[in-house]
Backbone as XML, in Angstrom:
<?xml version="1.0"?>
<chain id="A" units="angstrom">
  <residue number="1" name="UNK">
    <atom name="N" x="0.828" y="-1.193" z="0.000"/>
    <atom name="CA" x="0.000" y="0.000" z="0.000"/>
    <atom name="C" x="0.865" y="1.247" z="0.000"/>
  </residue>
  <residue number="2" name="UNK">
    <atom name="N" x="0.449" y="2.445" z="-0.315"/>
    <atom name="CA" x="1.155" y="3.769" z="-0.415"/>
    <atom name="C" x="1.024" y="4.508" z="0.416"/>
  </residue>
  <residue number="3" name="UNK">
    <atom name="N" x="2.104" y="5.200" z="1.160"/>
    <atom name="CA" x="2.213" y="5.938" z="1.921"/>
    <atom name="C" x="1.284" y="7.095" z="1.887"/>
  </residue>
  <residue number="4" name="UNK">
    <atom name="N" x="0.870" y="7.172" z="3.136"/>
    <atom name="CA" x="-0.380" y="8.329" z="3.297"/>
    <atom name="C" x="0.672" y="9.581" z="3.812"/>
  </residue>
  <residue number="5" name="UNK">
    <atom name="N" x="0.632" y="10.647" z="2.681"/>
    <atom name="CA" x="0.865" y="11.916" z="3.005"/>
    <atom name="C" x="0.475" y="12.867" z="3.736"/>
  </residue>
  <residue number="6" name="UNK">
    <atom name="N" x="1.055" y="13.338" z="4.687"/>
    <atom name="CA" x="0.360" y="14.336" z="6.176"/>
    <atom name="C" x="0.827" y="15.227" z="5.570"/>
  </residue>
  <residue number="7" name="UNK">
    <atom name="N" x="-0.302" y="16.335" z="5.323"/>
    <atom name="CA" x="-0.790" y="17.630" z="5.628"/>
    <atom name="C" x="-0.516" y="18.489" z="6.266"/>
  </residue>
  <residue number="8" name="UNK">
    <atom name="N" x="0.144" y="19.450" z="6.584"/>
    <atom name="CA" x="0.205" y="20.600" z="7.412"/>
    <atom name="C" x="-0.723" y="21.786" z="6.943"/>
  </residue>
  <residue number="9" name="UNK">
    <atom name="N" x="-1.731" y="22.501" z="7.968"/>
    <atom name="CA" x="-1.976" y="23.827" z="7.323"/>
    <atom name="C" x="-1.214" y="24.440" z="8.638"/>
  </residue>
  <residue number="10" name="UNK">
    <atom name="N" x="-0.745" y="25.438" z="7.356"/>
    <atom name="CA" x="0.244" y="26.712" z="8.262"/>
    <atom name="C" x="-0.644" y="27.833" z="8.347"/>
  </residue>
  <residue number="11" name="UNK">
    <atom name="N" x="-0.686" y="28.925" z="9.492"/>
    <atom name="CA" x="-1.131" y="29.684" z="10.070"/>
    <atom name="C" x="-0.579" y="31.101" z="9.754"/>
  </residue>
  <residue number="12" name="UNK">
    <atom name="N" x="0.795" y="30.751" z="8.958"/>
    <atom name="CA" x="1.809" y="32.208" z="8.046"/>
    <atom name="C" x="1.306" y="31.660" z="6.837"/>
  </residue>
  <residue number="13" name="UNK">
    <atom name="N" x="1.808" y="32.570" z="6.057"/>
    <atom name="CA" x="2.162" y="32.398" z="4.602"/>
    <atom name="C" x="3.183" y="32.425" z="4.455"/>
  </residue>
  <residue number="14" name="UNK">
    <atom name="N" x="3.955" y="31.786" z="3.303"/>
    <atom name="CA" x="4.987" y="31.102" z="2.861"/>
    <atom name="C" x="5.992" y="32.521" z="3.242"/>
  </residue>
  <residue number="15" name="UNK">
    <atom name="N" x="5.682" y="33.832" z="2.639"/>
    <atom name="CA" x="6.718" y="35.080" z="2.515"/>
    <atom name="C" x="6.697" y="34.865" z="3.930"/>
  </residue>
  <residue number="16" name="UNK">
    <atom name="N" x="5.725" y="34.787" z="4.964"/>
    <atom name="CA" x="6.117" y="35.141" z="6.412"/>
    <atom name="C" x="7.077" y="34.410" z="7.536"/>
  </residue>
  <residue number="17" name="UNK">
    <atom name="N" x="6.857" y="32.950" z="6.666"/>
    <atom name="CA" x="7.656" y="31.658" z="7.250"/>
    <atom name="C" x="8.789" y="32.174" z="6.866"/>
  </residue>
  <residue number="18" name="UNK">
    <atom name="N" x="9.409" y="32.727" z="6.177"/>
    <atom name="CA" x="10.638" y="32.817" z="5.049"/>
    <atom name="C" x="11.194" y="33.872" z="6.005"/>
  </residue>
  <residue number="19" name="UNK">
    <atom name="N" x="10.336" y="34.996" z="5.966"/>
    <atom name="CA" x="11.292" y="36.191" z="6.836"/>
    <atom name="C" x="11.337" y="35.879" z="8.756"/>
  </residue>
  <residue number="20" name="UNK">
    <atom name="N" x="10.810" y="35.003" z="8.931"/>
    <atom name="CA" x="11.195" y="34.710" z="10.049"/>
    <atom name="C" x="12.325" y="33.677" z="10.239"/>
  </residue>
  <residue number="21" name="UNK">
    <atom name="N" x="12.220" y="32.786" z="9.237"/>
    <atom name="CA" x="13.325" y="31.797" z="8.454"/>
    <atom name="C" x="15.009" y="32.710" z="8.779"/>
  </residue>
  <residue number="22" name="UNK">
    <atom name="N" x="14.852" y="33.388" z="8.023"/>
    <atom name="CA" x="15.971" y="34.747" z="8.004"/>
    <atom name="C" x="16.332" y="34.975" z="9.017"/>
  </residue>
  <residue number="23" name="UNK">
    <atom name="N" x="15.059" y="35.797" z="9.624"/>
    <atom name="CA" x="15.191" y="36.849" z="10.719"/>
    <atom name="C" x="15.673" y="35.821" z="12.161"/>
  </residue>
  <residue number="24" name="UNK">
    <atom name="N" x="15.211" y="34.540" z="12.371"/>
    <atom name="CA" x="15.916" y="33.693" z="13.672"/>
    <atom name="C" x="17.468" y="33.324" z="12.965"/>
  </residue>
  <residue number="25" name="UNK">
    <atom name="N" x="17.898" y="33.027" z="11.500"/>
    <atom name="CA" x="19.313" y="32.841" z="10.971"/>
    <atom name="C" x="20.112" y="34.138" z="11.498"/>
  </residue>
  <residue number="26" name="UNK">
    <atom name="N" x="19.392" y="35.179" z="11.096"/>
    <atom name="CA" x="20.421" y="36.502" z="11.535"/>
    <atom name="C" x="20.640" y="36.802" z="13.134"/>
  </residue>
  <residue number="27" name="UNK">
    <atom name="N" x="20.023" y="36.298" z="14.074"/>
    <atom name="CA" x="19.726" y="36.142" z="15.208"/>
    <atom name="C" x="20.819" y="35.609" z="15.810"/>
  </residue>
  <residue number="28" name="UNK">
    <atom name="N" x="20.849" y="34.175" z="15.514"/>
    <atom name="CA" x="21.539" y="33.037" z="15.563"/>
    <atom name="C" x="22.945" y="33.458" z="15.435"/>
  </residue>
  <residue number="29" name="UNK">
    <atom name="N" x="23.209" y="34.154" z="14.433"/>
    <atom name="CA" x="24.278" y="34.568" z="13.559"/>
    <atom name="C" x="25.468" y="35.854" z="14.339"/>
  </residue>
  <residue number="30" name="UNK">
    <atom name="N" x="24.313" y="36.422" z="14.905"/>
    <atom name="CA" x="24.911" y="37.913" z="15.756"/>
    <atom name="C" x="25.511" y="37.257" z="17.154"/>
  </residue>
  <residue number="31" name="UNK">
    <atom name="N" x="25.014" y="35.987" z="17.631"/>
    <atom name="CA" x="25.871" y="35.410" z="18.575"/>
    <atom name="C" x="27.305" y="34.504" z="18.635"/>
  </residue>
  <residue number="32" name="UNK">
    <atom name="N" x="27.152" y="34.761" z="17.530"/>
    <atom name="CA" x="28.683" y="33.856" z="17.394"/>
    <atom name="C" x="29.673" y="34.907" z="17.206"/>
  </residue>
  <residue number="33" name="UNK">
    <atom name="N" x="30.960" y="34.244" z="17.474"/>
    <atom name="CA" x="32.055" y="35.305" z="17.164"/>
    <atom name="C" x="32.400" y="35.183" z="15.610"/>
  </residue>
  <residue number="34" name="UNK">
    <atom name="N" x="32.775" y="36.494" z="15.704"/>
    <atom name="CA" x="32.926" y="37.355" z="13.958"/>
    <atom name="C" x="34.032" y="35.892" z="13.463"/>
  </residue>
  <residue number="35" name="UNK">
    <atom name="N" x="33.725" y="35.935" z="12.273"/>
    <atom name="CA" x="34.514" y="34.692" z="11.556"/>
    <atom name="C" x="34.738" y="33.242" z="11.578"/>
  </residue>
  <residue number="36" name="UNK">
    <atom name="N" x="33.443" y="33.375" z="12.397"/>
    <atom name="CA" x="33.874" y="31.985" z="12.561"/>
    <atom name="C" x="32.671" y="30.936" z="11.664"/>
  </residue>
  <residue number="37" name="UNK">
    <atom name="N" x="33.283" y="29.566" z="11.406"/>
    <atom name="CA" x="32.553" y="29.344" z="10.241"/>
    <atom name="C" x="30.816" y="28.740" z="10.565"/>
  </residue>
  <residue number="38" name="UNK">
    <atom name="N" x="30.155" y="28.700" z="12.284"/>
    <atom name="CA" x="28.925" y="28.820" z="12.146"/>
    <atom name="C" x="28.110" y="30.214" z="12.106"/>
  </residue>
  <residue number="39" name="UNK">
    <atom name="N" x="29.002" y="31.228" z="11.944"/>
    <atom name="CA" x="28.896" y="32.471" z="11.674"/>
    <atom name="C" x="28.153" y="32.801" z="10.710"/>
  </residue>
  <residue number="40" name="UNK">
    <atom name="N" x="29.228" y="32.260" z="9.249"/>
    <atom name="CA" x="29.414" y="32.352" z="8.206"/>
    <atom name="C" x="28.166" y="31.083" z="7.329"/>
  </residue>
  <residue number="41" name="UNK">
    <atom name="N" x="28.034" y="30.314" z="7.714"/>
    <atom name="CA" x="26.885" y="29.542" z="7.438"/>
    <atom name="C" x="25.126" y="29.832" z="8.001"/>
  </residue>
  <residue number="42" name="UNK">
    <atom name="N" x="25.033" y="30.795" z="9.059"/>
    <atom name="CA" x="24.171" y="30.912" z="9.604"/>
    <atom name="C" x="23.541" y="32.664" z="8.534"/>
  </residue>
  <residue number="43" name="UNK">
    <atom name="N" x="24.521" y="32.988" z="8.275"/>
    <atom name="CA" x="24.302" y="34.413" z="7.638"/>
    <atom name="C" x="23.889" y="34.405" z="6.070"/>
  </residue>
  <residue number="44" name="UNK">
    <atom name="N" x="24.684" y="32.657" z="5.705"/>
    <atom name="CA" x="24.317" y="32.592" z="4.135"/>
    <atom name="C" x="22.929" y="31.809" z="4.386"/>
  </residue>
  <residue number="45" name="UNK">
    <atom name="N" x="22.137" y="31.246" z="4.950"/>
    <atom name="CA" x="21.552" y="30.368" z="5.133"/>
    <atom name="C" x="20.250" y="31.712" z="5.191"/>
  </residue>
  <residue number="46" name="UNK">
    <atom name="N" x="20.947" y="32.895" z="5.952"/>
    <atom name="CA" x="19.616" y="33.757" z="6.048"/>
    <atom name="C" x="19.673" y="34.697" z="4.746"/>
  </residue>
  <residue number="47" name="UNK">
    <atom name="N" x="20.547" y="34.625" z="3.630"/>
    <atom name="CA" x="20.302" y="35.509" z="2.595"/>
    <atom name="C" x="19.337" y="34.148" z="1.424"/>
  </residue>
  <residue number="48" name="UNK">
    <atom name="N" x="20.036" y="33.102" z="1.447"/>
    <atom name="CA" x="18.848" y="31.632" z="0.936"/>
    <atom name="C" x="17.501" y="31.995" z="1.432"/>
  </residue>
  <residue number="49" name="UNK">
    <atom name="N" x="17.038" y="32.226" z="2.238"/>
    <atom name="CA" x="15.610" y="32.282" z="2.737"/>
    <atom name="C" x="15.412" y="33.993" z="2.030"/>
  </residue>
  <residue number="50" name="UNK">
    <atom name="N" x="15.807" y="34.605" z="2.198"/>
    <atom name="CA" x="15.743" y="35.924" z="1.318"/>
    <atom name="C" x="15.167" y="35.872" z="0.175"/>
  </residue>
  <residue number="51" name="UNK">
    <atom name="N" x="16.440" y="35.371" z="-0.537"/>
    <atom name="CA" x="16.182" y="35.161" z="-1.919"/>
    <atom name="C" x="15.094" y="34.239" z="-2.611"/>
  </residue>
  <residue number="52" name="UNK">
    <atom name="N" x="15.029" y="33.332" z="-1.393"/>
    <atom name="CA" x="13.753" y="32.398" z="-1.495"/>
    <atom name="C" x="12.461" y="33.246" z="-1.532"/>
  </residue>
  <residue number="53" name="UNK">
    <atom name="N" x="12.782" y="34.100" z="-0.736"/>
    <atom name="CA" x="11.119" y="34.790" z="-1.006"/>
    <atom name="C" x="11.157" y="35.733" z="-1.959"/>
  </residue>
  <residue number="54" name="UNK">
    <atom name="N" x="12.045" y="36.959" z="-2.642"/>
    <atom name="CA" x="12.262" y="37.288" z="-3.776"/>
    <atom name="C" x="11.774" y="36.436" z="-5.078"/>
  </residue>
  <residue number="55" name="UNK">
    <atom name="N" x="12.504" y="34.887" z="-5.028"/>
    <atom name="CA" x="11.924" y="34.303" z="-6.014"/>
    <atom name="C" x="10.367" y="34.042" z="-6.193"/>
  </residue>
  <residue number="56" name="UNK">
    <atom name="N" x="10.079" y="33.362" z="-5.230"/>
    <atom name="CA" x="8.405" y="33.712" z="-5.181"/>
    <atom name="C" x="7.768" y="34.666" z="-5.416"/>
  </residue>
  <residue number="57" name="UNK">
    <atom name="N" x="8.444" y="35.867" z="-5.084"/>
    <atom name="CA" x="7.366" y="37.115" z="-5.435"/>
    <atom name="C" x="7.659" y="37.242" z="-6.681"/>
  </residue>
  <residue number="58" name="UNK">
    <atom name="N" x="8.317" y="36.956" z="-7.680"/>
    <atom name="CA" x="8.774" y="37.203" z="-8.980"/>
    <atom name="C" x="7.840" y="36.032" z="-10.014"/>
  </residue>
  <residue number="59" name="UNK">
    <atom name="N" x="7.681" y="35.047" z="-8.755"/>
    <atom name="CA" x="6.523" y="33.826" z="-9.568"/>
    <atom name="C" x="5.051" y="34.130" z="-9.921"/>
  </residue>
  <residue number="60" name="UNK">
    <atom name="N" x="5.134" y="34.887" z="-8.482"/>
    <atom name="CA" x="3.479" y="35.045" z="-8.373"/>
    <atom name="C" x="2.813" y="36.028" z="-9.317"/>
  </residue>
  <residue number="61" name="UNK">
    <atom name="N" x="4.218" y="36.985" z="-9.738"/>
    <atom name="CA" x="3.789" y="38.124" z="-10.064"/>
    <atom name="C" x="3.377" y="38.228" z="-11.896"/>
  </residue>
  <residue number="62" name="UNK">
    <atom name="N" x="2.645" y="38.821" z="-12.056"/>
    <atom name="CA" x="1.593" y="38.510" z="-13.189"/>
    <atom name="C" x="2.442" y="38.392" z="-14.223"/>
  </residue>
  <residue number="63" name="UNK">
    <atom name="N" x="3.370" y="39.443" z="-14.419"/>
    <atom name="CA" x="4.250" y="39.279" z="-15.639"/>
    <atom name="C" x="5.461" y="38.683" z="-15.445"/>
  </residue>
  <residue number="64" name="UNK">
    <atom name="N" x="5.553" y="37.258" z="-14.718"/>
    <atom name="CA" x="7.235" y="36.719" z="-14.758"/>
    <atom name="C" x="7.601" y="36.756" z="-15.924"/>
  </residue>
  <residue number="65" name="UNK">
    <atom name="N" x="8.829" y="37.387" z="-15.638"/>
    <atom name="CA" x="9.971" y="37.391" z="-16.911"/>
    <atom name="C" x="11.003" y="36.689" z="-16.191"/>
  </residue>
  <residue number="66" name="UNK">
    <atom name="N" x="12.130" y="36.181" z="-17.445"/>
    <atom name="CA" x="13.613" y="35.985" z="-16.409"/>
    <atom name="C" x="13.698" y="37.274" z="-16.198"/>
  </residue>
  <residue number="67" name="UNK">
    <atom name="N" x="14.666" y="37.261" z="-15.215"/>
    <atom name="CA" x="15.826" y="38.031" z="-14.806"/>
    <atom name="C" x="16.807" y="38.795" z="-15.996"/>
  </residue>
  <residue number="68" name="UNK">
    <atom name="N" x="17.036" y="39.647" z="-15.973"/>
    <atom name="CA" x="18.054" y="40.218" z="-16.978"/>
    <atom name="C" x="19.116" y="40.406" z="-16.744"/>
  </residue>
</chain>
């Protein structure tokens, strides 16, 4: 038989999950000491969730074009 897929309904929307996504990475990020490499992973991890929601708004939006 096939695996029964669980459902989540979320209570944010996707842009809101995303900037909080970020906003606890940059958090995270301001406690470590400068240079060091969970620093440096915690800060790229919050520009990924960024850009993650950039891309979406560029999906949703009536006239997607690429990028130029």
């Amino acid at each position: 038989m096939g695996q029964v897929r669980r459902r989540i309904k979320h209570k944010e929307t996707f842009e809101e999950r995303l900037a909080q996504e970020a906003a606890r990475y940059r958090y995270a990020a301001e406690e470590q000491p400068l240079g060091s490499m969970a620093r440096e992973l915690l800060l790229r991890r919050a520009r990924q969730a960024e850009t993650a929601s950039h891309v979406n708004d560029w999906l949703k939006s009536s006239g997607a074009q690429s990028p130029k």
